[in-house]
N, C-alpha and C positions, 0 to 999 in steps of 0.2 A: 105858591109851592109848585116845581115841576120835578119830576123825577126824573131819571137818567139811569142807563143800563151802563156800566163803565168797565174800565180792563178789560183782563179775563173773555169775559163773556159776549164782548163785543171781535177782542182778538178771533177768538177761535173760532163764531161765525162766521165771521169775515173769510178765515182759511177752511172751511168745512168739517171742522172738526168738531165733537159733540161734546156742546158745553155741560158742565156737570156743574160751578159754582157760580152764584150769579150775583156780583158785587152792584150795589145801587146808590146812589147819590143822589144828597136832597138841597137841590137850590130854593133859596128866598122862602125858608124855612128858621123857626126857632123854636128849642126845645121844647119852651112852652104847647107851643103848637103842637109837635110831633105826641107828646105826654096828651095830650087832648083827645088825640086820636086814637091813642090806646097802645100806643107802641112801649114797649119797654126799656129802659136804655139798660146797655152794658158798656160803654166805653169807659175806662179807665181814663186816658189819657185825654180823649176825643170824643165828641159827643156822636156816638155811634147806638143804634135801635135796632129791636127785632122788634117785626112786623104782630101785630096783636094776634091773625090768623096762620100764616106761615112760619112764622117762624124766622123768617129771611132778615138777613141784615142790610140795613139802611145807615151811612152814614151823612152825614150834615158836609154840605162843601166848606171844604176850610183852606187855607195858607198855612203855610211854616217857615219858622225863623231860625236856623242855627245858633243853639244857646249855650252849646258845649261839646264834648267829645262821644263820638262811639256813637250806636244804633239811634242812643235813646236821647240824646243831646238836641231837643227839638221844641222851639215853644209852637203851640197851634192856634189859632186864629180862625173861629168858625161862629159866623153870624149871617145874615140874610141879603146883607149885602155883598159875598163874596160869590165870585160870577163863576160859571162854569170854566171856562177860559183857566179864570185862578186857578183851578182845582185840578184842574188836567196838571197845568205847567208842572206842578211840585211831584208829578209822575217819573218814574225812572225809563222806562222806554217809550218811542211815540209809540211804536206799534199797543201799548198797555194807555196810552193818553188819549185813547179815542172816546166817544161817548155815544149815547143812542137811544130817543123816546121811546115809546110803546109801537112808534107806527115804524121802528127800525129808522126814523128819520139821521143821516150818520152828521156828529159832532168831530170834526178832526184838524183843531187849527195848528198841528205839530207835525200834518202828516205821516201819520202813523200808516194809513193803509199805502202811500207813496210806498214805505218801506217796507211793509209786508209784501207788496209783489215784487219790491225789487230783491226780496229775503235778506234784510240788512238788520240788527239789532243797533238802535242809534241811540242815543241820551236825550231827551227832551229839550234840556237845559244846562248850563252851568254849573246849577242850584246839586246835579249829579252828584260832584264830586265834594258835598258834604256830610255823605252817608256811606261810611264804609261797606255797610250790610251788600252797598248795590254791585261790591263785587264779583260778589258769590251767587248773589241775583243772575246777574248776564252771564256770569259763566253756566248757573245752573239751566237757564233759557236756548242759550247755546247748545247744550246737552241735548234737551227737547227736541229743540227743531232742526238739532242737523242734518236729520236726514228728511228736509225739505230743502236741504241748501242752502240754510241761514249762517249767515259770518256775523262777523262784530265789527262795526263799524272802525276805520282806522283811529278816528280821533275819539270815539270812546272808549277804546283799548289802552289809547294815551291818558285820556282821563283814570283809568284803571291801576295805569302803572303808576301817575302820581300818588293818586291815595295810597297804594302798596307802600309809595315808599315815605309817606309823610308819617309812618308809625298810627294812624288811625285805626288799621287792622287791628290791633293789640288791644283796642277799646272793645271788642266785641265781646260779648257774653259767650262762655261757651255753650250755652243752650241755643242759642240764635245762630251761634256757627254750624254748631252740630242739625239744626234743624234742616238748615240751606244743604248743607254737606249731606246727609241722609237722604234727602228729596233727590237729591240730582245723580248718587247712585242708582237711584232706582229707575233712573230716566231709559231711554231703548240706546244710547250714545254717553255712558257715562264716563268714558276717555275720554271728551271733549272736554268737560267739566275740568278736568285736569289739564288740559291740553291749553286751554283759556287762560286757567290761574299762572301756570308758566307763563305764558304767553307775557303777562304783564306784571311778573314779578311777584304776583301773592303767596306763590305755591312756596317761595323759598320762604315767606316770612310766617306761613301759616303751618304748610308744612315741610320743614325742611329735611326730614329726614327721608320724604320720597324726593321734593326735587335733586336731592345729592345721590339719585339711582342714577340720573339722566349723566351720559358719557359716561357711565363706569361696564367695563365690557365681559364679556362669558365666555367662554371657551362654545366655539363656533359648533364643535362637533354636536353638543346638548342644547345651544342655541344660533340656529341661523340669524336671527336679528343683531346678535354680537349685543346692543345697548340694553343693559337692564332697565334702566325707564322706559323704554320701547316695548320690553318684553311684558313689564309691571301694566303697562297700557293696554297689552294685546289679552292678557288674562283676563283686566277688568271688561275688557269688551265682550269677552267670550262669556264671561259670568250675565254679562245680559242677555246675548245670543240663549242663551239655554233658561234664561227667565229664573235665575239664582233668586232666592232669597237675602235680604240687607246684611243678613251676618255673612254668607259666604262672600257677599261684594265686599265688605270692607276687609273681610280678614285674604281677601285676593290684593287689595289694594296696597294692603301694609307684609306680606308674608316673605317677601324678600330685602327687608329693609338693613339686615346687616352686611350685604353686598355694599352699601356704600360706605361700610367701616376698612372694608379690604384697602391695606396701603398700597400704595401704587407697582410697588415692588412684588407685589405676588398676584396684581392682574393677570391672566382672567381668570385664576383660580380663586376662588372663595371659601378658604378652609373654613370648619364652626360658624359658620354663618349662621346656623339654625341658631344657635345658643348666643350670640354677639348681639343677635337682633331683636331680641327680649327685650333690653330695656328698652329700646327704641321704640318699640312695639305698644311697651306701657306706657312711655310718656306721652305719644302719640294717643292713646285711648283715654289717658286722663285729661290731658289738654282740654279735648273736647267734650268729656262725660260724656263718653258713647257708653249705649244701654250695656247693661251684665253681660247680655247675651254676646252682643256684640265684640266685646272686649275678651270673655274665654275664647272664644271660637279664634278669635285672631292669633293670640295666643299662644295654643296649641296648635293650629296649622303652620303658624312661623317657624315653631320648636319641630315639628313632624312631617313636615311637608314632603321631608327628603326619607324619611322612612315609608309613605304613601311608595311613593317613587318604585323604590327597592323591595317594594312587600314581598314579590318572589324569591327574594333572597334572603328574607330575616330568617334567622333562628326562631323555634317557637319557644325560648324564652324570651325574646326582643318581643317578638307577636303578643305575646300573654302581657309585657310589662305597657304595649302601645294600647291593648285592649283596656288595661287597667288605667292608663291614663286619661285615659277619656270618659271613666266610668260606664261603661258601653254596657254595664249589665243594667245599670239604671236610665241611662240616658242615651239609648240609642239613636236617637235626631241627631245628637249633638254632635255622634258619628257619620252618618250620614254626611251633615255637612260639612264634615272633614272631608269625607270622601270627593265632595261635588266640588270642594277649592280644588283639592289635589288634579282633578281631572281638569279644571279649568286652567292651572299651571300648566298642563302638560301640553293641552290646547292651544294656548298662547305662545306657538312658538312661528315662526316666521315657515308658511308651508305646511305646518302639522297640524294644522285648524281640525282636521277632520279626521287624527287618527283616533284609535280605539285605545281603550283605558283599561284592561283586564285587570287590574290591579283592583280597583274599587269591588268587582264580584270576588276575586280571591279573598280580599278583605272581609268583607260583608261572609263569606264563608268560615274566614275562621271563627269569625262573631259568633255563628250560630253553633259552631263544635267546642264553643268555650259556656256555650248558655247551656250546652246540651247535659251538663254536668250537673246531674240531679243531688242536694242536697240531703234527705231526708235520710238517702241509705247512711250517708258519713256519720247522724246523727243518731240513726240507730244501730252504729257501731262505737257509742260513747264519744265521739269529739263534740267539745264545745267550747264555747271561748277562743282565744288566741289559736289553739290546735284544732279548729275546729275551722278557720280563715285557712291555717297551712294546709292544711290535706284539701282543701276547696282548691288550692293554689296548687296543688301537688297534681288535681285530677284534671282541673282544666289545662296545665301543660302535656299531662300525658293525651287530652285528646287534642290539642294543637299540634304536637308530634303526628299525632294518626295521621290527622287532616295533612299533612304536608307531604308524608308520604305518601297517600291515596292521590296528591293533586299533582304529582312530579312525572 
């Protein structure tokens, strides 16, 4: 039985970075064996163990056989005689097919560290292009290390675009999509992640309602980029830049999606955009069973994005109807993060990286002159019920009125 430090945790020593999960492989081992020593198994599919003290997961070197479609279309082959060698190859990147004893002695017959200094993300294998998942892999990796100056190899981008286009995307679960898709938002470069899928064709097949932003144009004066996929790219980068949270990333990602319903005939104006891009918006969040959270916040920023914008100009009946749609008297976060896409919109403009957002404090102020509206007196002046919601709605407009004049 010899053990091996592999992936992961060989990668990122290797780059100096500080490994946090530490994947293990166990050659010329059998289950037997490992159940002897007290390990426990959990592998569903694969005979994979935690460690009887740590806790740590150990799995068994194995091979795999394409058996069918999608993630999960895979027979595995894990006995005592399967060599280390085997166990790498069936790895998706060399830089990930490395391996390494206790004494850091390095395992690398794929050259994996070759292309970690040359910062190349490469395929192992052939064997690549029978797992769709590994698109969204390298694109999400891509995301990771680009700003170490890693690409995608040429001929694994081509690998990329074939799968795109052999309809195996379509086999993925959307839990397993959403999963890769969620991770690589949150990565420090999450417009690469997008920028890759393009790149080889996924983005139209997975999501085609952002690739159909790309070449559709804006009125230059509100955007110097002119391209709304350009501009959709420049938000989501900015949403990292300021360390957003997963719901303002995604609902950045999705909040101009009815710009690509605009007919060609009324470029680069985008009337009701806000309202066109709903459904787009929901089919896009059910596709993939993005969390609740995930999916209002998007939602409402799509719908609202352009009333953030104009806040100094609403009426405080618009103000009161925008406070109430976001329930901002019970769910103040869910404001907030309206507030943080909207400023990362405004951010994302070609040059305007670094302007200021006065909109979000004006915002955030009418909030507080609509909460400021003490209840109890209404109640002990007899309203309750249905009349007792209007005159709450009667008082909080008359103090959104005050606040606008005090703020002008």
């Amino acid at each position: 039985m010899r053990i091996y430090k592999v992936g992961g945790a060989v990668r990122d020593r290797l780059l100096g970075i500080a490994v946090t999960d530490i994947d293990r492989v166990v050659v010329g081992a059998t289950t037997e064996e490992m159940l002897a020593k007290g390990f426990r198994p959990v592998g569903a599919d694969f005979p994979v163990f935690l460690h009887p003290k740590t806790g740590e997961e150990y799995a068994l070197a194995r091979t795999e056989r394409k058996s069918g479609r999608g993630y999960g279309g895979f027979t595995f082959h894990a006995s005592p005689d399967v060599t280390l060698e085997e166990d790498l190859i069936r790895r998706d990147l060399t830089i990930n097919a490395m391996a390494e004893d206790d004494e850091q002695n390095l395992t690398d017959p794929y050259h994996g560290q070759r292309d970690l200094e040359a910062r190349i993300l490469r395929h192992v294998s052939p064997a690549f292009a029978e797992d769709p998942l590994r698109v969204l892999r390298v694109a999400r990796f891509a995301a990771r290390y680009a700003e170490l100056g890693f690409t995608v190899a040429t001929e694994t981008l081509e690998l990329m675009r074939q799968l795109s286009e052999s309809g195996e995307l379509q086999a993925l679960t959307a839990e397993r999509s959403w999963k890769e898709i969620s991770r690589a938002l949150m990565e420090n470069q999450p417009q690469v992640f997008i920028e890759v899928l393009r790149a080889c064709g996924a983005l139209k097949v997975l999501m085609p309602e952002v690739d159909a932003l790309f070449g559709v144009p804006q009125p230059a004066i509100h955007h110097p980029e002119i391209d709304t996929g350009a501009h959709t790219l420049s938000v989501l980068q900015q949403a990292a830049h300021h360390k957003q949270p997963l719901t303002v990333r995604w609902a950045c990602l999705l909040h101009d999606l009815g710009k690509g319903l605009t007919p060609e005939e009324q470029w680069p104006r985008h009337i009701a955009h806000e309202s066109k891009g709903l459904k787009l918006i929901k089919a896009v969040n059910e596709r993939f069973k993005a969390p609740r959270d995930c999916q209002e916040l998007a939602l409402l920023v799509g719908e609202y994005h352009t009333h953030g914008h104009r806040a100094l100009e609403l009426k405080a009946s618009t103000l009161l109807e925008l406070l109430q749609s976001f329930d901002v008297f019970r769910r103040p976060q869910r404001f907030e993060e309206f507030l943080a896409a909207c400023e990362m919109d405004a951010r994302g403009r070609k040059g305007l990286e670094e302007r200021s957002y006065p909109q979000a404090d004006y915002l955030r102020g009418a909030a507080t002159a609509a909460r400021s509206v003490a209840v109890q007196p209404l109640l002990e002046q007899g309203f309750k019920g249905p009349e007792l919601g209007e005159a709450i709605k009667r008082e909080r407009l008359k103090a959104l009125k005050a606040y606008k004049e005090a703020s002008s």
